[in-house]
C-alpha positions as CSV (number, residue, x, y, z in Angstrom):
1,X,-169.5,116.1,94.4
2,X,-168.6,114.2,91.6
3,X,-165.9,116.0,89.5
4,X,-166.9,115.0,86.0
5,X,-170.2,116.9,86.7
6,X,-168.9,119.5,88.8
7,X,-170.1,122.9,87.4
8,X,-166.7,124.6,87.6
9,X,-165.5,122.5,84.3
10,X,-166.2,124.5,80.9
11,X,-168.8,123.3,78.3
12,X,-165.4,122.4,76.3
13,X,-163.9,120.2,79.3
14,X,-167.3,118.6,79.5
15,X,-167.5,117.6,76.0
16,X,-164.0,116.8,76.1
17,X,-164.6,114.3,78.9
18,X,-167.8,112.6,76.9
19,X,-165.6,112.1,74.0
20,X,-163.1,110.3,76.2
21,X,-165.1,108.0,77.5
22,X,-166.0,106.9,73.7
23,X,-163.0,104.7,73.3
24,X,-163.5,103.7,70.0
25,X,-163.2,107.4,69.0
26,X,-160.6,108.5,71.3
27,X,-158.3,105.5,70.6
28,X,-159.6,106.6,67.0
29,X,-158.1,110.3,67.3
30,X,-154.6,108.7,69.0
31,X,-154.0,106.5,66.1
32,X,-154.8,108.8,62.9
33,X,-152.7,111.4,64.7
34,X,-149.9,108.8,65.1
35,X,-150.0,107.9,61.6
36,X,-150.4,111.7,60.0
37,X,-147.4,112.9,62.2
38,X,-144.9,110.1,61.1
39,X,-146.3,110.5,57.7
40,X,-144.8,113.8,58.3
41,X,-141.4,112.5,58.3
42,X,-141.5,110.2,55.5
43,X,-138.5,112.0,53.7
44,X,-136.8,109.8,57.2
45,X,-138.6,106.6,57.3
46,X,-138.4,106.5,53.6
47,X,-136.2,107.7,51.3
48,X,-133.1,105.8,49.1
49,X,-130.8,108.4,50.3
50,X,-128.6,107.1,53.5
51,X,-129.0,109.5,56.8
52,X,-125.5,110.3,57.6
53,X,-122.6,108.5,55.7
54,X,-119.1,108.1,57.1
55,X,-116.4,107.9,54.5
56,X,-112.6,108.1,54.6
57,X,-112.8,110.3,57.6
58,X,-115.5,112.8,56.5
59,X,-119.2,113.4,57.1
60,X,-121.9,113.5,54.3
61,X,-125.8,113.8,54.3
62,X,-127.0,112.3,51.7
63,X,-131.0,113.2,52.9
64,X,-130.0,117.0,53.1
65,X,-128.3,117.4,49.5
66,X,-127.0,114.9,46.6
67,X,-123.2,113.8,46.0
68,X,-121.5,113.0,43.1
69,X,-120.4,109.1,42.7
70,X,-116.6,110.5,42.7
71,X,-117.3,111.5,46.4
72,X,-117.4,107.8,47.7
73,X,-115.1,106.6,44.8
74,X,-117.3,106.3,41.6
75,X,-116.2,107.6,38.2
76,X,-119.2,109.8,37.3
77,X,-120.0,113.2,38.4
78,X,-123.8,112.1,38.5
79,X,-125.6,112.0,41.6
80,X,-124.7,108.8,44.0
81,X,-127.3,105.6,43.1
82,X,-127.5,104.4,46.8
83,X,-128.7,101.1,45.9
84,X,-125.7,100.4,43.3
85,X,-124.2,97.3,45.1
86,X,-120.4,98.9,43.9
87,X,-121.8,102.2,46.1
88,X,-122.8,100.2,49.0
89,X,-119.9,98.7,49.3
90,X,-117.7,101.8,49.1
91,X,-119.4,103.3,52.0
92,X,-119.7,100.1,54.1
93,X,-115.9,98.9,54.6
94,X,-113.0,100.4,55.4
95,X,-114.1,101.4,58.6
96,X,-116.9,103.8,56.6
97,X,-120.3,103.6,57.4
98,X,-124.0,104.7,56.9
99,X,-127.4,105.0,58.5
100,X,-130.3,104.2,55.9
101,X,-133.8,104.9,56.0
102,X,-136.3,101.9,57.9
103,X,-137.3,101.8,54.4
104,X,-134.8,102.4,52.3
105,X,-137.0,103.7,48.5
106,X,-138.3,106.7,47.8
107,X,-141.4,107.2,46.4
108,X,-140.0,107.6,42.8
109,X,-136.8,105.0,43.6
110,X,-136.3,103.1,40.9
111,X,-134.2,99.9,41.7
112,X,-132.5,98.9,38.6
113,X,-130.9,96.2,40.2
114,X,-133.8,94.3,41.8
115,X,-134.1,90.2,40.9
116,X,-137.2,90.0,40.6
117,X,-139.6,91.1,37.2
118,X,-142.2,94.0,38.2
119,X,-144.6,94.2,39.7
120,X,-142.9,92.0,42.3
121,X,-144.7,90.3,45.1
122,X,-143.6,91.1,48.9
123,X,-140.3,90.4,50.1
124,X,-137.6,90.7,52.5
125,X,-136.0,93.7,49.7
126,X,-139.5,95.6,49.1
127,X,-141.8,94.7,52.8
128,X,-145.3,95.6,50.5
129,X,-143.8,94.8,47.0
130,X,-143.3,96.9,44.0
131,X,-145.9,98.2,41.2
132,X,-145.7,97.8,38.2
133,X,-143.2,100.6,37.4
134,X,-140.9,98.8,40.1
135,X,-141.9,101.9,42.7
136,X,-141.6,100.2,46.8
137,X,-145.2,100.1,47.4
138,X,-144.3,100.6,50.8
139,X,-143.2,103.9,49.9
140,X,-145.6,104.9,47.6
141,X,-148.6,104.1,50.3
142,X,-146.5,106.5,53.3
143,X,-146.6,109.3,50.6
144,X,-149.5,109.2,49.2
145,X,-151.6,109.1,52.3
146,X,-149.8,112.2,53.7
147,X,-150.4,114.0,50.5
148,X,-154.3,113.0,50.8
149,X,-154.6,113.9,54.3
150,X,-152.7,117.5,53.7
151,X,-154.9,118.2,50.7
152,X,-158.0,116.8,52.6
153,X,-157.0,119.2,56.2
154,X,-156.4,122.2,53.4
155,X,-159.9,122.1,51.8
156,X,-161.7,121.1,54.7
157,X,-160.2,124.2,56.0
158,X,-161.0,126.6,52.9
159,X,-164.7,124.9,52.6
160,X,-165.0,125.6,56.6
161,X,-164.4,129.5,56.2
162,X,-166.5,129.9,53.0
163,X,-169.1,127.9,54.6
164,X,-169.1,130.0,57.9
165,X,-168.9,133.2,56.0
166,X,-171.6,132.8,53.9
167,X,-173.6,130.8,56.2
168,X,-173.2,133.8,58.7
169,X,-174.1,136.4,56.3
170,X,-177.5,134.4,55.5
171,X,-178.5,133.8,59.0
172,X,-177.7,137.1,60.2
173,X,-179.4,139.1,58.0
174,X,-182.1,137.0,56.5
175,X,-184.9,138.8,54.1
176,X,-183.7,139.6,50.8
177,X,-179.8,138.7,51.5
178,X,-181.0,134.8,52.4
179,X,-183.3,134.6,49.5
180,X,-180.5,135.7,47.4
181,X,-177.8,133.7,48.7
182,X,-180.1,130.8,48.2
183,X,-181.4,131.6,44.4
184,X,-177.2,131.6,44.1
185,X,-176.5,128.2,46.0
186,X,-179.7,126.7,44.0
187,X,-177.9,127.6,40.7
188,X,-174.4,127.1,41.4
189,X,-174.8,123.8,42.9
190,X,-176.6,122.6,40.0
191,X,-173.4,123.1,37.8
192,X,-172.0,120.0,36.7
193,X,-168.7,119.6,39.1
194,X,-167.4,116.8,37.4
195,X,-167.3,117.9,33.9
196,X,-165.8,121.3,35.1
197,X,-163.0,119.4,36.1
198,X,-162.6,117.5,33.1
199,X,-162.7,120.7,31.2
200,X,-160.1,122.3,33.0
201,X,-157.8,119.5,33.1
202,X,-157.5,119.9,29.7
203,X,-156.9,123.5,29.7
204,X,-154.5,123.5,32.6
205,X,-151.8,121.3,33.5
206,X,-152.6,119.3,36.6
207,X,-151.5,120.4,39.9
208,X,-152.5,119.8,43.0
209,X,-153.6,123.6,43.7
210,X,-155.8,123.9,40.4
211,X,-157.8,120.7,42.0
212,X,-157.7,122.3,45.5
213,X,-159.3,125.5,44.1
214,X,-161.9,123.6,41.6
215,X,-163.0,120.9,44.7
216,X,-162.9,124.4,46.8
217,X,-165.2,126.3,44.9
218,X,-168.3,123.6,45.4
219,X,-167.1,122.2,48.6
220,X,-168.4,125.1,51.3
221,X,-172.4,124.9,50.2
222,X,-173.3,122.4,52.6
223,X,-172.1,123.7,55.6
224,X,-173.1,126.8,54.6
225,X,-177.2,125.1,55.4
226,X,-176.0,124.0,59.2
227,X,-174.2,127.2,60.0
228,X,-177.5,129.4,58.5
229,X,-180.0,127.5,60.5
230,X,-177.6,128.0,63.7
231,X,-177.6,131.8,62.8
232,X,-181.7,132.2,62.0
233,X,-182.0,130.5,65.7
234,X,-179.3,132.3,67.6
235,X,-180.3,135.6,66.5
236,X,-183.3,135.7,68.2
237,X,-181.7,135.2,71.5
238,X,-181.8,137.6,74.2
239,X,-178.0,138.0,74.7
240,X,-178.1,139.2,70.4
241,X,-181.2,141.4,71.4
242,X,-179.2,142.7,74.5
243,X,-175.9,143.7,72.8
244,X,-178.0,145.4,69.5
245,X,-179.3,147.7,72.2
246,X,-176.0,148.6,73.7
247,X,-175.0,149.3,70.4
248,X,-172.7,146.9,69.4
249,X,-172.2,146.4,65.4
250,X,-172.9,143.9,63.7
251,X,-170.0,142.1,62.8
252,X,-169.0,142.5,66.6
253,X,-172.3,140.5,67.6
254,X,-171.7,137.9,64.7
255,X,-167.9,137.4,65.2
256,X,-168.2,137.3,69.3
257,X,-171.5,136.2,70.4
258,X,-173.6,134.3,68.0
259,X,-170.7,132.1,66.0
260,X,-169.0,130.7,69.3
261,X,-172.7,129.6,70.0
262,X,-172.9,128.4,66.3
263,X,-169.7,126.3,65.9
264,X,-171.4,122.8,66.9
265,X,-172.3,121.4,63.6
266,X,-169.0,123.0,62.5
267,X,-166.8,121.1,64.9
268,X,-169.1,117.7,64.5
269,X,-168.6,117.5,60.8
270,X,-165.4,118.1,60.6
271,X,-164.0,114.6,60.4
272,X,-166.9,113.5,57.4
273,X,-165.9,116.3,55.6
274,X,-162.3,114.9,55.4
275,X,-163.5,111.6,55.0
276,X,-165.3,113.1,51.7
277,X,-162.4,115.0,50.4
278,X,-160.0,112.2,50.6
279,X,-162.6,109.9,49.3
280,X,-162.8,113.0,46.0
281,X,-159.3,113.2,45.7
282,X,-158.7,109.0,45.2
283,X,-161.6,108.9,43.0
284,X,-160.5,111.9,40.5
285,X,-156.9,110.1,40.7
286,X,-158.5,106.9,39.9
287,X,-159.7,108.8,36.4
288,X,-156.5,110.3,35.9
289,X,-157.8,114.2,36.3
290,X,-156.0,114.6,39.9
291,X,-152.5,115.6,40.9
292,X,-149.8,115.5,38.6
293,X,-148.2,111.8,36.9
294,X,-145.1,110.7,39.2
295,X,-147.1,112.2,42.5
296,X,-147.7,109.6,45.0
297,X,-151.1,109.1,45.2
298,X,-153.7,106.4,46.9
299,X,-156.7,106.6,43.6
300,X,-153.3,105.9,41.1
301,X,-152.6,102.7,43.0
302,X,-155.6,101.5,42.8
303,X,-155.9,102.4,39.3
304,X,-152.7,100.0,39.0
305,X,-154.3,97.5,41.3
306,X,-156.7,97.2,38.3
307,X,-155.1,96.8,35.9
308,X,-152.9,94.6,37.7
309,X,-155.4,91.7,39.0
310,X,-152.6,89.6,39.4
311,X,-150.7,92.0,41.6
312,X,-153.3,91.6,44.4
313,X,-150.9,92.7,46.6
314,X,-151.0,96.7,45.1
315,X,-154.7,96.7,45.5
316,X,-154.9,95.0,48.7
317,X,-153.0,97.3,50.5
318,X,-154.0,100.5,49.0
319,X,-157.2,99.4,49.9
320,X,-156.4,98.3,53.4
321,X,-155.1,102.3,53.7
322,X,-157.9,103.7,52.5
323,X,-160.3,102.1,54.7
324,X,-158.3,102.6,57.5
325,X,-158.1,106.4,57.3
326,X,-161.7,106.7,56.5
327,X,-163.0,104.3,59.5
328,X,-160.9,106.3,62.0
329,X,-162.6,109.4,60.6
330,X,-165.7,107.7,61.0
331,X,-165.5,106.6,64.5
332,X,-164.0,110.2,65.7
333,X,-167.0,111.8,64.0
334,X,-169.4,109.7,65.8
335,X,-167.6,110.1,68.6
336,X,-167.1,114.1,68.4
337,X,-171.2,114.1,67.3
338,X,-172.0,112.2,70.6
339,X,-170.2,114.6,72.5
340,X,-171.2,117.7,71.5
341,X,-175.0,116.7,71.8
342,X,-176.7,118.9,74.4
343,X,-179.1,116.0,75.1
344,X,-176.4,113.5,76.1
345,X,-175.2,115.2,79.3
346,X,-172.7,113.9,81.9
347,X,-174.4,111.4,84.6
């Protein structure tokens, strides 16, 4: 018997296996968890602070806390400038030494002593070039795509359990509690998100939390549609029937029959739903109503990539980023969609 169809593997195994064998969408998954998990360490693969630095005998971690210059011979009591050629120097001869960074600016790194004017074009000093506030682009592009793809995974997350929740409570109970729920979507999805967040950007400082609550607070109402029809169907099922006549509550039947049997169009939209709140979060930082100034974001990049047309490098990459991220989402969607159809079973 053929293992891939052998009926000891579990529905999840199976659908596992069908997603496999989509290699654009598995290959999909490796690479956009590659690049969110070294996007995790950017404070390593990016940063103007050295590793470890070796000097006159003792050891010093630059990345872990800040130093004065009158630790590696300086004359101010000011933090270290790591890219001062006079502090270079101090902690590369003599026998001292240091490890830097593959890249070796911060998001906010300033390099006073660059040669060329900003925004400068790539280099062997700056791999992606510089904006127009002399920021390493290279920098600013690791950043900012880990801050989109954290605030993407947390209201993707939020949206998913309102969604469920009220989905659930819909589905389950119908009558009078779906008509309500629905006279309540109907009229709050009708308010005017945008100018809400214009509003409140004015009242309240920007922060990356106010936008997560305001995008949260709209961004649950159209799951909450797949989840209820999955709920109106599987409540009519035997198994539901079975357990409301052993006696078995209602949150019980909800929370451990009907919802593990519900969780399909869940799963399968995950990935567009990320695609959609990155693609929110650029666009309101394109306008200037997103996360704070000085934040590294993707939408303020390409805010300077237009108002730099000469700079094509600063919008060309960004760009190059952006579609990136949202064409692996795409093709792992697809791919997760595929396999989690009932009506594409395994040969």
């Amino acid at each position: 018997m053929n293992h891939a169809t052998s009926p000891s593997l579990s529905p999840g195994r199976r659908a596992w296996r069908r997603f496999r064998r989509n290699r654009l969408g598995f290959w999909s998954l490796v690479l956009f968890t590659a690049m969110v998990v070294l996007s995790l360490f950017a404070e390593v693969l990016s940063t103007d602070k050295p590793l470890i630095v070796r000097y006159e005998g003792q050891t010093y971690f630059p990345v872990l806390r800040d130093y004065s210059e009158k630790t590696f011979g300086g004359d101010f009591e000011t933090p270290a400038d790591y890219l001062d050629p006079f502090i270079r120097e101090r902690i590369t001869q003599g026998g001292n030494w240091a490890v830097y960074a593959p890249n070796p600016y911060g998001p906010r790194t300033l390099n006073y002593f660059a040669k060329l004017p900003n925004p400068a074009r790539p280099s062997a000093e700056n791999l992606l070039g510089t904006d127009d506030r002399g920021r390493d682009l290279l920098a600013q592009l690791i950043y900012g795509f880990r801050v989109s793809v954290l605030f993407a995974l947390a209201l993707t997350a939020i949206g998913v359990v309102l969604g469920i929740a009220t989905g659930a409570v819909q589905g389950f109970f119908g009558g009078k509690t779906d008509l309500a729920f629905q006279r309540f979507i109907e009229i709050w999805g009708s308010m005017p998100e945008l100018y809400l967040l214009i509003i409140f950007s004015a009242i309240f400082s920007p922060s990356v939390a106010l936008l997560l609550v305001l995008l949260s607070l709209f961004g649950w109402m159209g799951l909450s549609d797949y989840v209820r029809a999955e709920f109106l169907r599987n409540r009519q099922m035997d198994y539901v029937r079975a357990a409301r006549a052993l006696g078995v509550g209602n949150l019980r039947i909800m929370r451990r029959h009907i919802l593990p049997n519900s969780m399909t169009p869940v799963v399968t939209f995950l990935p567009f739903r990320m695609s959609a709140a990155i693609l929110a979060l650029t666009s309101l930082d394109f306008l200037g109503l997103g996360v704070p100034p000085g934040t590294p974001s993707l939408g303020e990049l390409l805010n300077q990539g237009k108002a730099n047309l000469d700079a094509w490098w600063i919008s060309l990459s960004t760009f190059g980023v952006l579609v990136l991220t949202l064409m692996l989402l795409t093709f792992m969607g697809d791919a997760l969609r595929d396999a989690l159809d009932p009506r594409k079973m395994d040969r």
